[in-house]
N, C-alpha and C positions, 0 to 999 in steps of 0.2 A: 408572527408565529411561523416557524417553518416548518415549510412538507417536504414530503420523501415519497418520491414517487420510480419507478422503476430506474433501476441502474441506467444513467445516461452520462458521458463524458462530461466533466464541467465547461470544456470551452463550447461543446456541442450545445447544450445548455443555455448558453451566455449569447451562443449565438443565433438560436433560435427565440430567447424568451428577454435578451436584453436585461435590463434596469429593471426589468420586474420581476426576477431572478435573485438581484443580489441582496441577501441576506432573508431569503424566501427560501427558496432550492436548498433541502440537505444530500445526507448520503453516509453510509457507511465507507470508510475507505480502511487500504491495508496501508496507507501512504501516508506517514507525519511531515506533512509539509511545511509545517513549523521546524523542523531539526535542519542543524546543520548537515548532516547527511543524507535528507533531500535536495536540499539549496545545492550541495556539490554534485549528486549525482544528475540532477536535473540540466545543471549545466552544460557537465560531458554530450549524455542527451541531446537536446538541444543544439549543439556544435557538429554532431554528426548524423543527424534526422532531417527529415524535412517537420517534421512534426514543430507545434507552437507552442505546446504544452506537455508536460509528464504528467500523464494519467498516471491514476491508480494503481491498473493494469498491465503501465509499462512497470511498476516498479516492482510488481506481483509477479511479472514475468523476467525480470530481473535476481531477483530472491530465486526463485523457482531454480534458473540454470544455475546461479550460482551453488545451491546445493546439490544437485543431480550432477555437476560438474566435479563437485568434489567428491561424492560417493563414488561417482564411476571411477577417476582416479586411484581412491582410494580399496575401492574393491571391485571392479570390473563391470562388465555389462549386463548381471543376473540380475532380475529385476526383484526377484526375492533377497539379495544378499545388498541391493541398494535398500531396499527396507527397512531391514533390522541394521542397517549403518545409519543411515538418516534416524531413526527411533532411539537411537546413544548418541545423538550428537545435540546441539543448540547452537544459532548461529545469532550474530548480531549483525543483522544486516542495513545495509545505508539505506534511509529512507522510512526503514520501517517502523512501527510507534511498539512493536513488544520485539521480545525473545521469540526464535521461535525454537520452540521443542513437543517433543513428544510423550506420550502415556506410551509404554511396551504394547500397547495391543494400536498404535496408529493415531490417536485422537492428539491436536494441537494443545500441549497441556498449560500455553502461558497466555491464551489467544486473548488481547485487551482490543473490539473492535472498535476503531474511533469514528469517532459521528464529526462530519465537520459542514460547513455551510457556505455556500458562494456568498464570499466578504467581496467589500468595495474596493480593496488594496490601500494604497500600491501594492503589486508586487516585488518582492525582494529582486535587488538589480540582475538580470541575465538569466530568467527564472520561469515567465510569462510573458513570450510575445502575441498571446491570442488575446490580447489585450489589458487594462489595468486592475482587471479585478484580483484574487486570492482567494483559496481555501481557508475558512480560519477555523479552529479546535472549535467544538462544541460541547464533549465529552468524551474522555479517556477514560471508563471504569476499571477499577480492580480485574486481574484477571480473569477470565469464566472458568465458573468449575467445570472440567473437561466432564465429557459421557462416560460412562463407568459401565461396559457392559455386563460385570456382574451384579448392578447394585439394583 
């Protein structure tokens, strides 16, 4: 049976609690480590980090510039006019397990949070040097109904 216990990195994890982690340890993540466009993005990663592994985190923070990059481009530094551009846009970003978009008033409106769990591996080649375990899927739901603040 697996537990979910406070957000902790998986290699962090792996490194503190070993073999008695894998397939124990879950977690929400924003990170489909199953897609090809983790596997490739994690690479890159990996090639220019000292880091052993692409958390979550880095790919969350990934997504993050890569939208705020393109809004400010595309409409400058006002952080009210990044807004309402990021609020008309959806992006399909590498890595990620949904679309992301927005409800007009802010709320993520395609958010699918994935649950996945420290798997024994292998990991896919050039992917995991913090050792042989993997993230593997555990659930993918239907998207969540976004908040509706007038409902």
């Amino acid at each position: 049976m697996p537990i979910t216990g406070a957000y902790s990195p998986y290699a962090l994890v792996y490194n503190g609690a070993g073999e008695a982690a894998i397939n124990r340890y879950s977690d929400f993540d924003c990170a489909d480590y199953a897609s090809d466009g983790y596997q490739d993005l994690a690479r890159r990663f990996l090639a220019f980090s000292d880091q052993t592994f692409m958390e979550d985190d880095a790919v969350a923070g990934f997504g993050i510039v890569t939208m705020l990059a393109d809004a400010a481009a595309a409409v400058g530094d006002d952080p009210v006019a990044i807004a309402e551009y990021l609020h008309g846009q959806t992006y399909e970003l590498e890595g990620y397990p949904f679309t992301m978009a927005w409800t007009e008033w802010g709320e993520m409106s395609q958010a699918q949070p994935l649950f996945t769990t420290l798997g024994p591996g292998p990991a896919p080649e050039g992917v995991n040097e913090a050792g042989d375990w993997y993230p593997e899927t555990l659930l993918l739901p239907e998207p969540l109904e976004p908040y509706d603040p007038a409902g």
